[in-house]
C-alpha positions as CSV (number, residue, x, y, z in Angstrom):
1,X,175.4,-100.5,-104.2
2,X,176.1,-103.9,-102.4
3,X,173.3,-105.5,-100.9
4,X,174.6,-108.0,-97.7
5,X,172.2,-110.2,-96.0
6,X,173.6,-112.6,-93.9
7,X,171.7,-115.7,-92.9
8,X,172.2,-118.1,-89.9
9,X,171.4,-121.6,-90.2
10,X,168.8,-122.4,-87.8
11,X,169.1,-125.9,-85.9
12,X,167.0,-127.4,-83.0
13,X,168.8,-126.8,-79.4
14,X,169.5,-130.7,-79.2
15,X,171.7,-130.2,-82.3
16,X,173.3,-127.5,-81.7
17,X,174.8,-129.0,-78.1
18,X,177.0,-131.3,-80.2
19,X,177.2,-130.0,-83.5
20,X,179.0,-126.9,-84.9
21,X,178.0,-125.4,-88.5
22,X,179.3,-122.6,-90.5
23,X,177.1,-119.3,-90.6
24,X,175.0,-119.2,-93.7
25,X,176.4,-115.9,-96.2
26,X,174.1,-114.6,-98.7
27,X,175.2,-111.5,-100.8
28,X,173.6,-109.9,-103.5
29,X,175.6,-107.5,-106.2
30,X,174.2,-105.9,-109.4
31,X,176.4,-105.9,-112.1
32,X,176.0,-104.1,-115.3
33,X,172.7,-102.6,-116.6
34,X,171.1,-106.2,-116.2
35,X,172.5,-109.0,-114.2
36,X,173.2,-109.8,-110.6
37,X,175.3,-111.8,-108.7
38,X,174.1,-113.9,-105.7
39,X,177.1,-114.9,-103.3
40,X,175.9,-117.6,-101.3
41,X,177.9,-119.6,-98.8
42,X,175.7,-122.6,-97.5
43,X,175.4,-126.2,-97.3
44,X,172.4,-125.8,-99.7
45,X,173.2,-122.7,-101.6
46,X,170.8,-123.4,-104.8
47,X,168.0,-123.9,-102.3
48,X,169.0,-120.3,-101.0
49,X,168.8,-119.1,-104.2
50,X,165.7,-120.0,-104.8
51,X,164.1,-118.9,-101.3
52,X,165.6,-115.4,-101.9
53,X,163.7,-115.2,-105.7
54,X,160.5,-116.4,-104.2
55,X,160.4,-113.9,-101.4
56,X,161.8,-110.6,-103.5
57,X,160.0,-111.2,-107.0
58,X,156.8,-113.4,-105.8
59,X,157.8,-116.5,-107.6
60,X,156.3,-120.4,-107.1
61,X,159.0,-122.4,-107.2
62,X,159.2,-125.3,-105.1
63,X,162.0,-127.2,-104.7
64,X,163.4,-131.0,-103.5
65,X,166.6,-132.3,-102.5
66,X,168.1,-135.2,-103.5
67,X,169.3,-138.2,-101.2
68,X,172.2,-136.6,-100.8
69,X,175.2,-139.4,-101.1
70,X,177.9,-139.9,-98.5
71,X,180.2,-138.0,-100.8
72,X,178.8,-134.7,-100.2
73,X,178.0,-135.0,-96.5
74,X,179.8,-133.7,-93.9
75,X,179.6,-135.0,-90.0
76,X,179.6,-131.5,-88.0
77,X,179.7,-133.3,-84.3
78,X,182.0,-131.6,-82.1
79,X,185.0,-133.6,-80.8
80,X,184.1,-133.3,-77.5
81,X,180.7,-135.1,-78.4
82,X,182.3,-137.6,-80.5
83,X,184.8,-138.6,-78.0
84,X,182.1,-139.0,-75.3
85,X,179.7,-141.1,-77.8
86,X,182.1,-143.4,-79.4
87,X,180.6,-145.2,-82.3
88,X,177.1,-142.9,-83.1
89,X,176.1,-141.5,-85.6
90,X,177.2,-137.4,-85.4
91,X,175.0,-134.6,-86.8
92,X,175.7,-134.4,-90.9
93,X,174.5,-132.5,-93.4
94,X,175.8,-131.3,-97.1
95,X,179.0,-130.3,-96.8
96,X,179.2,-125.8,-96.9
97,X,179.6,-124.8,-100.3
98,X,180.5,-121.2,-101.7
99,X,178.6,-120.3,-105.2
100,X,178.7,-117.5,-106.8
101,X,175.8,-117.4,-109.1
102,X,175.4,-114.9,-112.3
103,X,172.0,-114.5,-113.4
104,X,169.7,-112.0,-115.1
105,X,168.2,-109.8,-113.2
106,X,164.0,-110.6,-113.0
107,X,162.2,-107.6,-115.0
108,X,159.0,-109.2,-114.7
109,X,159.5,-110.3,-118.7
110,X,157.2,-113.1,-119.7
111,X,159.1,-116.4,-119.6
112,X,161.8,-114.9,-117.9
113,X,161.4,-117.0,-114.9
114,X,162.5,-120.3,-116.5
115,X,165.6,-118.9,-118.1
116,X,166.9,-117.6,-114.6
117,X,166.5,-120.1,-112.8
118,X,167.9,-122.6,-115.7
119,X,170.9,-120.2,-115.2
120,X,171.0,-121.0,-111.4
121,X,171.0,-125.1,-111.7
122,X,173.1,-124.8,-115.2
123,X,175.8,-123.3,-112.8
124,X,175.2,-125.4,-109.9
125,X,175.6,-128.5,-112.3
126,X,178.5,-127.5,-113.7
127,X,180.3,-127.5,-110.0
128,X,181.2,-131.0,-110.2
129,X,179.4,-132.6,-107.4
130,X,177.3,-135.6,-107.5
131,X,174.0,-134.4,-107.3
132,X,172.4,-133.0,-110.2
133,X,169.6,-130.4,-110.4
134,X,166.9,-129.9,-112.8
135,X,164.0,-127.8,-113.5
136,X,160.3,-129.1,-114.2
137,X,157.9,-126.6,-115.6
138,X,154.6,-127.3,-114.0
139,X,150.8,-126.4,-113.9
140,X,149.7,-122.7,-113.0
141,X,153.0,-120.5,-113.6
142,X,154.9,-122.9,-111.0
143,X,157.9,-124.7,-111.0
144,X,159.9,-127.2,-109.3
145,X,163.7,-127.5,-108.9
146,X,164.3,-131.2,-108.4
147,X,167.4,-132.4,-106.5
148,X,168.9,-135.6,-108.6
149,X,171.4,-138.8,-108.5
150,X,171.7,-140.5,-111.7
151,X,169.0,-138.6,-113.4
152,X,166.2,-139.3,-110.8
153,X,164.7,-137.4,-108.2
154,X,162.9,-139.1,-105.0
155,X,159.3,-138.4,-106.2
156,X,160.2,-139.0,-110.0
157,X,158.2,-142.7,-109.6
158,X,156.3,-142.8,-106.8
159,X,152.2,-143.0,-107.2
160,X,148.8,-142.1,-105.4
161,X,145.7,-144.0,-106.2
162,X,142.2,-142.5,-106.7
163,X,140.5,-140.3,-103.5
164,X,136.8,-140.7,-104.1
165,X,135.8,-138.0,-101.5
166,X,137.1,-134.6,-100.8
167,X,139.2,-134.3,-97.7
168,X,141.1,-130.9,-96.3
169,X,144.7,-130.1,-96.4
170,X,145.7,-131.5,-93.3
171,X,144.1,-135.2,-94.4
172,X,146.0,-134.8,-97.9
173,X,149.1,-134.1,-96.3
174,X,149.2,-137.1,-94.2
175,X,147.6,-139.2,-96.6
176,X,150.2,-138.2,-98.9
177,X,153.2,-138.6,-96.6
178,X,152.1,-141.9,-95.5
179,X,151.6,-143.7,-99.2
180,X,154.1,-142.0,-100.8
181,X,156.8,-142.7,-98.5
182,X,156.3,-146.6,-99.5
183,X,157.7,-145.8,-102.7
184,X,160.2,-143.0,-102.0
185,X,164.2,-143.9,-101.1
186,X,163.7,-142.6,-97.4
187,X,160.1,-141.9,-95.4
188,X,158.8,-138.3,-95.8
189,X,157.2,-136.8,-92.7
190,X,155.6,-133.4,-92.3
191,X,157.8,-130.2,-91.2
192,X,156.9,-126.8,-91.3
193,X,153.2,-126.2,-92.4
194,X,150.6,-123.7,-91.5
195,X,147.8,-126.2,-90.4
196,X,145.2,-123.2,-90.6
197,X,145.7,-122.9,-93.7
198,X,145.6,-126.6,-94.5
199,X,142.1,-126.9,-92.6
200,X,140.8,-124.0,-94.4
201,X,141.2,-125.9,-97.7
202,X,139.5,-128.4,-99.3
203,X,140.7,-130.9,-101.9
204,X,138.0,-132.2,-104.7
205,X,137.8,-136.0,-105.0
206,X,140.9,-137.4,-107.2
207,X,139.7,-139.4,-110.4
208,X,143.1,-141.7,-111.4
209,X,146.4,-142.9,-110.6
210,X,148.5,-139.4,-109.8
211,X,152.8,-138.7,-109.8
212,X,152.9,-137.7,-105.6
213,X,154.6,-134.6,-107.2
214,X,151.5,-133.2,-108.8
215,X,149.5,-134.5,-105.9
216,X,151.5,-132.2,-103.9
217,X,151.6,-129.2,-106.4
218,X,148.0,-129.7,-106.1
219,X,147.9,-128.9,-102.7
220,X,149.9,-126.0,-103.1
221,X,148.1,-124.9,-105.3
222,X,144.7,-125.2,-103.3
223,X,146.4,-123.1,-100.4
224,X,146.8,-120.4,-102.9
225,X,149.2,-118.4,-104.7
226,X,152.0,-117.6,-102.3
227,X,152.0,-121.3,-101.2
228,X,154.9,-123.4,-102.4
229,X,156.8,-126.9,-101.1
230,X,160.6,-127.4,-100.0
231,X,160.8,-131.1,-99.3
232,X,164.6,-131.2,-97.7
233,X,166.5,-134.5,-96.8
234,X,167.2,-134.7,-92.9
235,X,170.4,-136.7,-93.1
236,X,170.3,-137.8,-89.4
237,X,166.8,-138.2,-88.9
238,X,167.4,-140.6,-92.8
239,X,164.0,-138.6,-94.0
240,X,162.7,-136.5,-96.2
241,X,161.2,-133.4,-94.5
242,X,158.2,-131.7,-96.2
243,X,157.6,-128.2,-95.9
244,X,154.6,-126.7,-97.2
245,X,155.5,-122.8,-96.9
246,X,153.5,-119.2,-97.8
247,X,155.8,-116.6,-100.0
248,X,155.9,-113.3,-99.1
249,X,154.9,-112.0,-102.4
250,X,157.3,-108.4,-103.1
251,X,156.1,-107.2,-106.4
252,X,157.9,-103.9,-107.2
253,X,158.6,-101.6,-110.3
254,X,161.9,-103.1,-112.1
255,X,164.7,-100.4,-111.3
């Protein structure tokens, strides 16, 4: 039995005047007793990977692009726009890429997580492009999927300094957003967040020096269990959008 869910990406109106972008494809197939096989045609087909395990199987992985070089971007203005606005910059994004991804299928098996997805980025990886993916393991079952060029990810070295008092979500975020940004290869702004949830929560004070990564885990991890972060590159806008996102946690009896 073949699974098809097909998935549109979704760009604001402004875009979408002058721009024209393939329609997302996402397919999933089992094969023998134990595998599957995720079809995925998208600009960011990893990252649709990983969406897709969150939602279905209740996992917390979060996940960061990379800044994307001008290699693997793609300018999707119309000609009509481009002819009308010579000399600006058009609408780009990765170029559409067509993955066919052969993993294991989740059985809720302890460590199982890590090995799947390590499938996922080995096959990405092994695609050729310039960007490089790879998988952190961090606090509280989470992980991270970290978008790389030449080994390093955008929040691999930027730093936080001590918070003496406790603040709520909303204050964290832009706190974070604004002194990380200093040290990041483009700014990062705030995209899609649930600020009720944000100002329900309340961060304790931090003590030392703290990786903006783990900051931001931490933040996650305060909004609960089905929270999780997809920081993506907007490639127009030249920032880093972060989304701080609940998981529709699925958990159903392996079949």
């Amino acid at each position: 039995m073949k699974l098809r869910l097909t998935l549109f990406i979704l760009v604001s109106q402004a875009a979408s005047a002058f721009c024209q972008l393939r329609q997302n494809t996402f397919t999933i197939t089992p094969e023998e007793p134990n595998n599957l096989v995720l079809s995925v045609g998208s600009a960011y087909p990893l990252r649709d990977a990983l969406e897709y395990l969150n939602h279905e199987y209740g996992w917390r992985i979060s996940y960061e692009d990379p800044l994307y070089p001008n290699s693997e971007l793609t300018d999707y203005a119309i000609p009509e726009w481009k002819r009308k606005h010579p000399g600006e910059r058009g609408f780009y994004a990765p170029k559409f890429t067509e993955m066919r991804f052969r993993i294991t299928k989740p059985a809720g098996r302890k460590g199982e997580r890590n090995k799947i997805v390590g499938e996922l980025v080995g096959q990405f990886n092994g695609t050729g492009r310039e960007e490089k993916f790879k998988l952190i393991d961090a606090s509280h079952d989470r992980q991270v999927v970290v978008g790389t060029i030449n080994g390093q990810g955008a929040l691999d070295l930027p730093t936080v300094g001590p918070e003496l008092k406790p603040r709520n979500g909303s204050v964290e975020l832009y706190s974070l957003t604004q002194k990380c940004s200093q040290k990041m290869p483009l700014p990062m702004v705030s995209g899609t967040v649930s600020g009720n949830m944000l100002e329900s929560i309340t961060l304790p004070p931090r003590k030392s020096l703290t990786k903006c990564r783990d900051a931001i885990l931490g933040l996650t991890e305060q909004g609960g269990d089905d929270v999780v972060y997809f920081m993506n590159e907007d490639a127009n806008g030249r920032t880093f959008v972060m989304n701080i996102v609940p998981n529709r946690i699925v958990i159903a009896t392996p079949k």
